[in-house]
DRENVOKE-936161 format. One line per field, with one value per residue (C-alpha): residue number from 1; residue in one letter; y negated, z negated, x negated. Coordinates in nm, 3 decimals, m for minus. Layout:
// residues N
resi NUM	...
resn a	...
north Y	...
up Z	...
east X	...
END
This chain:
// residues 370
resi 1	2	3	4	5	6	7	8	9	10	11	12	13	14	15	16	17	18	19	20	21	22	23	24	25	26	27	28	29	30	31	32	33	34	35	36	37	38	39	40	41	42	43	44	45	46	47	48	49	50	51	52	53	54	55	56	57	58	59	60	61	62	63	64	65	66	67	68	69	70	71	72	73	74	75	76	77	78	79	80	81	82	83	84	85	86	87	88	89	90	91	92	93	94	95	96	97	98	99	100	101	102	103	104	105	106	107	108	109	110	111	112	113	114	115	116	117	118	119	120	121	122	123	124	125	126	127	128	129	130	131	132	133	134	135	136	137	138	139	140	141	142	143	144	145	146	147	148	149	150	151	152	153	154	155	156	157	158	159	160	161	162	163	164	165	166	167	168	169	170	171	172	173	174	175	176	177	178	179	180	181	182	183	184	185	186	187	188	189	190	191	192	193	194	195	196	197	198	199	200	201	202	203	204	205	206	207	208	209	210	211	212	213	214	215	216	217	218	219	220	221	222	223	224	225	226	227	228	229	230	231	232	233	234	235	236	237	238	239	240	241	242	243	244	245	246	247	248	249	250	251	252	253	254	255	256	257	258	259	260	261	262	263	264	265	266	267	268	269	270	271	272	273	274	275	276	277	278	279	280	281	282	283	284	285	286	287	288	289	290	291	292	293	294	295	296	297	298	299	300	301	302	303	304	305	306	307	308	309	310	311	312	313	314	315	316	317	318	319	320	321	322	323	324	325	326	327	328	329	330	331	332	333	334	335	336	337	338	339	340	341	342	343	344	345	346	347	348	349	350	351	352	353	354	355	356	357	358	359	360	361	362	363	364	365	366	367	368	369	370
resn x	x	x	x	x	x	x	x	x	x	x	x	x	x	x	x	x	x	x	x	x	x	x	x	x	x	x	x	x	x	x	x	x	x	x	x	x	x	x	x	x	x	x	x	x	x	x	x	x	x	x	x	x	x	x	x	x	x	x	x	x	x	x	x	x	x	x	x	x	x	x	x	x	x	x	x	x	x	x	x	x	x	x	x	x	x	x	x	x	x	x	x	x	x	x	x	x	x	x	x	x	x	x	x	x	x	x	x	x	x	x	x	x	x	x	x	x	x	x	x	x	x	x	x	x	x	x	x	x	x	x	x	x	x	x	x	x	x	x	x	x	x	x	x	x	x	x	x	x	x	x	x	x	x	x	x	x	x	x	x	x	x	x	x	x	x	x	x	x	x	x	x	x	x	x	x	x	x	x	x	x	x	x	x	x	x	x	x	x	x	x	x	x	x	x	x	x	x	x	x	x	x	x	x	x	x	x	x	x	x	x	x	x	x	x	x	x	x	x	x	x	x	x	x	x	x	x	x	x	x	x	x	x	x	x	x	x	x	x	x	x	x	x	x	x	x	x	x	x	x	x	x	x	x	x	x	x	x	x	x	x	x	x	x	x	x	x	x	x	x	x	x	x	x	x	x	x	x	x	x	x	x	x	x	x	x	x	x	x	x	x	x	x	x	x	x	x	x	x	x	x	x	x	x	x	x	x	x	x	x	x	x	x	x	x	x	x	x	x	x	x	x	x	x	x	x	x	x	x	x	x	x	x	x	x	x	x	x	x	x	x	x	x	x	x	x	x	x	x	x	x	x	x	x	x	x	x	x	x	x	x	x	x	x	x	x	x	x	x	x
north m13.689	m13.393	m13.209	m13.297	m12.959	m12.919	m12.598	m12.583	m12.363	m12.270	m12.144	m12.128	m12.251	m12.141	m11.966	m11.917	m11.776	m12.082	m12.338	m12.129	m12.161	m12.542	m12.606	m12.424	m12.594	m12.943	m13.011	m12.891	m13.018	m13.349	m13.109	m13.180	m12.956	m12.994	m12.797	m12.718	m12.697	m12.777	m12.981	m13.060	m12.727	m12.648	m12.567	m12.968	m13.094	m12.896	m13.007	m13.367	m13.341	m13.128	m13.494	m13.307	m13.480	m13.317	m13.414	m13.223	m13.193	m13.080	m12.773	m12.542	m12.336	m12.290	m12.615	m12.812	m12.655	m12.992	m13.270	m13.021	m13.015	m13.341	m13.451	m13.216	m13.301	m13.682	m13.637	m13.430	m13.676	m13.984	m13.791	m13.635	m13.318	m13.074	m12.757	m12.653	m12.304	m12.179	m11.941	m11.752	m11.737	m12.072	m12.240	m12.079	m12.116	m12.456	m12.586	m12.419	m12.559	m12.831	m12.853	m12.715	m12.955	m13.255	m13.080	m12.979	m12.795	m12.571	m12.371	m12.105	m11.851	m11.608	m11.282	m11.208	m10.947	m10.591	m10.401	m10.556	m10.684	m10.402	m10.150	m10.397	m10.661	m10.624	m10.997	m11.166	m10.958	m11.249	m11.522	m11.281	m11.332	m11.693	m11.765	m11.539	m11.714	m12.087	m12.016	m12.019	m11.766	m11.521	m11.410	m11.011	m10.939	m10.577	m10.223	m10.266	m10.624	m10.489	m10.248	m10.463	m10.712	m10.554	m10.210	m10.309	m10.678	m10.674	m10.953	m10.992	m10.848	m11.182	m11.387	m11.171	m11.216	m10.951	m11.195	m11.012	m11.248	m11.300	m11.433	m11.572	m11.229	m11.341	m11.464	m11.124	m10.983	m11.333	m11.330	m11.410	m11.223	m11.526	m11.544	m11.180	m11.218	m11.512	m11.355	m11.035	m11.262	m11.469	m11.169	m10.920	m10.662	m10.370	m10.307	m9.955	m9.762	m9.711	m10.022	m9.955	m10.222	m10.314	m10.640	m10.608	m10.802	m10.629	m10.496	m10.156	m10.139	m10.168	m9.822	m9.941	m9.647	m9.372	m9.543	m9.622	m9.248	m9.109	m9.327	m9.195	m8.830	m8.992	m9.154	m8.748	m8.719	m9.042	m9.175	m9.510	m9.598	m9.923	m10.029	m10.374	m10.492	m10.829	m11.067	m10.903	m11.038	m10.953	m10.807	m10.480	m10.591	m10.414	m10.050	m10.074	m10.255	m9.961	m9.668	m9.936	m9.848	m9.573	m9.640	m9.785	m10.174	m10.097	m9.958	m10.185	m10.574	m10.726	m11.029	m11.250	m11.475	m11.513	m11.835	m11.658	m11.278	m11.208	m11.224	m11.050	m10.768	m10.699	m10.606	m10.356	m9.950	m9.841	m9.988	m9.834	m10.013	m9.745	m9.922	m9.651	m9.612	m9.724	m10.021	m10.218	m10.335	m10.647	m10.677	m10.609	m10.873	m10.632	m10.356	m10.602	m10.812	m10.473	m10.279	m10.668	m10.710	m10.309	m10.135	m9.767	m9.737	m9.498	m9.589	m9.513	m9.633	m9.935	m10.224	m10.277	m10.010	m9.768	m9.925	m9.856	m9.670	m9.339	m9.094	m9.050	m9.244	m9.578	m9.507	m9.200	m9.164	m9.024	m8.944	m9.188	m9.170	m8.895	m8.953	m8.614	m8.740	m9.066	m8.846	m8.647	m8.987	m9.162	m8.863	m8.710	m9.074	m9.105	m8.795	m8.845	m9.118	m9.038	m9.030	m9.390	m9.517	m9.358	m9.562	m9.887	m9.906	m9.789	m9.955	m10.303	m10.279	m10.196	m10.502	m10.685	m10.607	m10.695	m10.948	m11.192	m11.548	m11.695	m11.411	m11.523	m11.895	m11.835	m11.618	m11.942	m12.198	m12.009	m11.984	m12.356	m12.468	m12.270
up m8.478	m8.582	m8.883	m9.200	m9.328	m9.650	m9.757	m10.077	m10.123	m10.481	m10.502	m10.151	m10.158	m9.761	m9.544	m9.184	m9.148	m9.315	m9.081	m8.766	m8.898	m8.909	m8.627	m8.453	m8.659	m8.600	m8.258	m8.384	m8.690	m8.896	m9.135	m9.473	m9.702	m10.061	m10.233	m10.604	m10.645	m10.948	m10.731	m10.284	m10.088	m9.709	m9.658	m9.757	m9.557	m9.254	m9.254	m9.248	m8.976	m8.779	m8.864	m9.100	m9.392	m9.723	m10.055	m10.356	m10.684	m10.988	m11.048	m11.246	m11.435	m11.685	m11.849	m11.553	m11.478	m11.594	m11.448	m11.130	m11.143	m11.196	m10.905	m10.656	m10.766	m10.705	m10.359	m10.226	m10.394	m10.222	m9.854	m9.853	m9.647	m9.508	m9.567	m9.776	m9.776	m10.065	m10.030	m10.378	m10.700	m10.893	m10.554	m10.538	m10.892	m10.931	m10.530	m10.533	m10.864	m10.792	m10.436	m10.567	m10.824	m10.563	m10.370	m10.055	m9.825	m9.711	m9.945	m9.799	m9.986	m9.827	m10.083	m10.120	m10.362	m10.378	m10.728	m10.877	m11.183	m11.164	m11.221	m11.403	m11.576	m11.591	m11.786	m11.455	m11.320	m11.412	m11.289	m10.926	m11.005	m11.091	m10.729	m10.549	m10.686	m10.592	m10.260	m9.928	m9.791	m9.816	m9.581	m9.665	m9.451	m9.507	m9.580	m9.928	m9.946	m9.811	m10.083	m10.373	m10.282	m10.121	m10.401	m10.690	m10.714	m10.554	m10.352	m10.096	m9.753	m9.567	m9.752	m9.656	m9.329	m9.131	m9.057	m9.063	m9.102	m8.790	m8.655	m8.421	m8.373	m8.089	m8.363	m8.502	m8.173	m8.063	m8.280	m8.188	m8.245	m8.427	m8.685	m8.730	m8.860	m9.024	m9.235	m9.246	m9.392	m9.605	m9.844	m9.753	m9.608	m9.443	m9.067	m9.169	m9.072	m9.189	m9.344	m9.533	m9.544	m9.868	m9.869	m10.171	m10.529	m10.821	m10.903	m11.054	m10.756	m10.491	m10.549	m10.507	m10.808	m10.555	m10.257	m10.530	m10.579	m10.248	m10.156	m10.391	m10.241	m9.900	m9.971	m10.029	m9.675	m9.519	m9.813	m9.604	m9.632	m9.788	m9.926	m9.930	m10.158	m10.045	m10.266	m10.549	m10.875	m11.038	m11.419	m11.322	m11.275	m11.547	m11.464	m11.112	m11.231	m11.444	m11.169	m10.964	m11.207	m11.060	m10.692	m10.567	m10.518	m10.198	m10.080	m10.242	m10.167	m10.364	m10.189	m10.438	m10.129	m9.768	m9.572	m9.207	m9.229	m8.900	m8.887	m9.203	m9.045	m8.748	m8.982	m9.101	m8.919	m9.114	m9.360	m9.619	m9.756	m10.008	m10.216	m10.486	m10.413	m10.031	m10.222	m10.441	m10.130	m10.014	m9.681	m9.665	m9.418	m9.432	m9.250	m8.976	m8.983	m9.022	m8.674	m8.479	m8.586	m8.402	m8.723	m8.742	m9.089	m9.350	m9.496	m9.737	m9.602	m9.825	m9.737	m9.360	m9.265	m9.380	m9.064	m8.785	m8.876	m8.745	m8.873	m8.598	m8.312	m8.535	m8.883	m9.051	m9.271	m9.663	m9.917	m10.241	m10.510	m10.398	m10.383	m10.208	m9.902	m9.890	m9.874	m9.570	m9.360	m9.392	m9.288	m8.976	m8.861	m8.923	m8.717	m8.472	m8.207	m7.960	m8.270	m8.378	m7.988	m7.988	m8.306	m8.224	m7.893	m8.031	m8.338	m8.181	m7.896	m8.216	m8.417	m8.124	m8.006	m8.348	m8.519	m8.282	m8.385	m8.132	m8.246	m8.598	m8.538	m8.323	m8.582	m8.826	m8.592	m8.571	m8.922	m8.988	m8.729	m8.896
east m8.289	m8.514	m8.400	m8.608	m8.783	m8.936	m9.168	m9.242	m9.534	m9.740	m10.140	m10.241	m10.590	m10.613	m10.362	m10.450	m10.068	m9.905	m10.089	m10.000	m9.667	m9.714	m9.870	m9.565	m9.299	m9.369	m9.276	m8.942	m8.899	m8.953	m9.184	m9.266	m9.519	m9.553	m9.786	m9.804	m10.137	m10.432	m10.604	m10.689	m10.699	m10.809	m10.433	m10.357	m10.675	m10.564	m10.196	m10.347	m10.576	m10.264	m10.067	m9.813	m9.663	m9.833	m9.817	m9.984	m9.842	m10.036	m9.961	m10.212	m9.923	m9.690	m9.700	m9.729	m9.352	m9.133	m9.346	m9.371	m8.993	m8.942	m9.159	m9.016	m8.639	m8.748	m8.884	m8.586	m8.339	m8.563	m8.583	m8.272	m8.437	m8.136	m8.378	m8.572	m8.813	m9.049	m9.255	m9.416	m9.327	m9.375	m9.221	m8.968	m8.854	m8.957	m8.814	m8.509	m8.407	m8.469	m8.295	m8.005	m7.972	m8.062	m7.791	m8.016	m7.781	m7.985	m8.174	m8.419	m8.698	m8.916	m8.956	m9.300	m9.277	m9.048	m8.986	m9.352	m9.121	m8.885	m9.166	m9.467	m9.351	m8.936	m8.948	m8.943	m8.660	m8.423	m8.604	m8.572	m8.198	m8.197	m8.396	m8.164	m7.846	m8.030	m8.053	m7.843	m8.072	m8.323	m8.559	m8.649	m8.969	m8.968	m8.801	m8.931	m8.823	m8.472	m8.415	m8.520	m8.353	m7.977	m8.006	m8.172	m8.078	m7.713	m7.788	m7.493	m7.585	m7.457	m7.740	m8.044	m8.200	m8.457	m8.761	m9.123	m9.432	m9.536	m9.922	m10.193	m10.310	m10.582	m10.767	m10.859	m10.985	m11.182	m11.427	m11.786	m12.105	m12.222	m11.928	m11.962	m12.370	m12.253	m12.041	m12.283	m12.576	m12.308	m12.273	m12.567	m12.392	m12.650	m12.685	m12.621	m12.366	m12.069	m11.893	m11.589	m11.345	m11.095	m10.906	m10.700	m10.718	m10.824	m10.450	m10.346	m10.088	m10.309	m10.454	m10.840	m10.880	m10.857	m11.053	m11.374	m11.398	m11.328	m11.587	m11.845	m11.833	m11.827	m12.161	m12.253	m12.169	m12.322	m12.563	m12.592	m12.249	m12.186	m11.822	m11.730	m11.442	m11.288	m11.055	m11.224	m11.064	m10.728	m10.653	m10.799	m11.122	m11.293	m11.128	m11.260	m11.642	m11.667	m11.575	m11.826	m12.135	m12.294	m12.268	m12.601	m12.614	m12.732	m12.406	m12.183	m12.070	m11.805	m11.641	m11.432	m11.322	m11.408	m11.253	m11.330	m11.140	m11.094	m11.519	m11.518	m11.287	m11.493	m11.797	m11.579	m11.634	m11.339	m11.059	m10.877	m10.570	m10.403	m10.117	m9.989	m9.576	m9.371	m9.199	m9.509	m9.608	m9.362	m9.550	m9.884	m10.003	m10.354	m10.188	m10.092	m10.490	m10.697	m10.552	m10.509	m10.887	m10.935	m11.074	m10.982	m10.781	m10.666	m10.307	m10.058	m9.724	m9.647	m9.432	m9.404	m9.628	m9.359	m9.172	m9.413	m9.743	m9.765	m10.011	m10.278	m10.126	m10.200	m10.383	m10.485	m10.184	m10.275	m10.030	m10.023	m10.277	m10.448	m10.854	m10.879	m10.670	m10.884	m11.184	m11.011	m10.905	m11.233	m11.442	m11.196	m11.210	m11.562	m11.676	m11.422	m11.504	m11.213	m10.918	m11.089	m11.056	m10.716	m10.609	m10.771	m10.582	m10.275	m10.283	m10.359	m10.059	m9.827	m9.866	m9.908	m9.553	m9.382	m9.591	m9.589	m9.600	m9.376	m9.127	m9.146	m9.080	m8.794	m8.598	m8.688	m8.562	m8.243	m8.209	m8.330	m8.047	m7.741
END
């Protein structure tokens, strides 16, 4: 008999890396997802056309906490699962409270975030703590994963386990011409040349401050540049609308959401992903999409990027908040043709070797079947 496997997984609307994961799972696995969500998603509709048990619970926030609770504690105490894995922060509060109080052996969360409440919001330190004394395991996918969790948290070494995310990464390279214009004409973005790439929500952290600027004297440089800004929402919206103001709307796109990235990335000449300190950043799955997807990039070394990006073999490497050294990577990689081959090559072959999917689900499996 198959071991029964619940995730328990909060706000995904659509996660190309969570149905890969699925997909993968459920030869293995009687797999079960539920998903605390306000209403249907494309990750719920996929899982049912895949043929994988889902079931939604209402979930829009805070207050929705107890019946959420009491809903997942039912269905664990009803299906007696002997796993169970949540993934982000409401999940994992919410699933592994309740498993350990339906007495699920097996008691797994993946740690999306690093210091984030250490350094911004120290409130939810404790509730950190509370998830990390819940569970049986932990799943650290990063350097700055490992050191919030094992220094600053005290968790014991013998519960934390090494698993990066791992993905599909064909998908970011097999991308037709048509998808490509499809997205182009979705959101308007020019023929011109170049197209500067940002995937990153609206969020102090994420250092978009510096890249808005740096951008602005680039444009002095190459005045039909246009930047495009994807996931485009987050509580610093109006600090980064306002530095926004004065660049022409002709060299500008702002993308709150886009279902097809790997398209989206391939519109992209260069990407800048600039995250402000090496530990704010738990992962960083951008890193890993932008050089798959062959776009020449210009990093700080956040998360897992501080584990394998070297500067000029893979990205341009700047130092943190610094619009000056933005400036510098986006223009030596602009006027340099041979450095961009260079890095797309290299680049690709690195997250290629240790991002794998297959890698991934085989480090689960053997944690699953402890």
């Amino acid at each position: 008999m198959k071991l029964h496997l619940v995730y328990i997984v909060s706000h995904v609307q659509k996660s190309i890396a969570f149905e890969s994961t699925a997909v993968a799972l459920k030869a293995h696995y009687n797999l079960t997802f539920l998903l605390l969500n306000p209403g249907d998603s494309e990750l719920q509709n996929f899982l049912i056309q895949q043929g994988i048990a889902v079931k939604r619970i209402r979930y829009r926030g805070k207050r929705d906490v107890p019946m959420a609770f009491l809903q997942v504690f039912l269905f664990l105490v009803w299906k007696r699962p002997q796993a169970v894995h949540a993934h982000l922060f409401d999940a994992q509060l919410i699933g592994l409270a309740a498993a350990w109080l339906a007495r699920i052996p097996s008691r797994i969360y993946t740690r999306h975030t690093s210091n984030f409440h250490h350094v911004y919001q120290q409130s939810g330190v404790k509730y950190d703590k509370l998830s990390n004394a819940l569970s049986t395991r932990i799943i650290s996918i990063s350097q700055a994963t490992d050191a919030t969790l094992l220094k600053l948290e005290k968790v014991s070494a013998k519960k934390v386990v090494k698993i990066p995310h791992g993905f599909n990464l064909i998908q970011f390279n097999d991308v037709s011409q048509s998808r490509m214009e499809a997205v182009r004409l979705k959101w308007r973005v020019p023929n011109n040349q170049p197209i500067i790439g940002v995937v990153a929500r609206f969020i102090e952290w994420k250092g978009i401050q510096y890249i808005i600027p740096a951008f602005k004297k680039f444009l002095e440089h190459y005045p039909t540049a246009c930047l495009v800004l994807c996931n485009a929402t987050g509580p610093y919206t109006n600090v980064l609308s306002k530095l926004l103001t004065d660049i022409p709307e002709s060299n500008k796109v702002v993308i709150p959401f886009e279902v097809d990235m790997a398209a989206l990335y391939k519109v992209f000449d260069l990407y800048v992903h600039t995250p402000v300190s090496p530990l704010v950043e738990a992962f960083g799955q951008t890193y890993v999409e932008a050089l798959a997807a062959g776009v020449p990039s210009v990093f700080t070394q956040s998360g897992i990027a501080q584990e394998f990006v070297v500067h000029e073999q893979h990205a341009w490497v700047v130092e943190f908040q610094s619009v000056d050294a933005v400036l510098e990577g986006m223009l030596r990689l602009w006027g340099d043709l041979p450095l961009r081959k260079h890095l797309i090559e290299n680049g690709r072959q690195a997250v290629t070797l240790r991002f794998g999917l297959d890698s991934m689900i085989t480090d689960l499996q053997k944690l699953y079947n402890e």
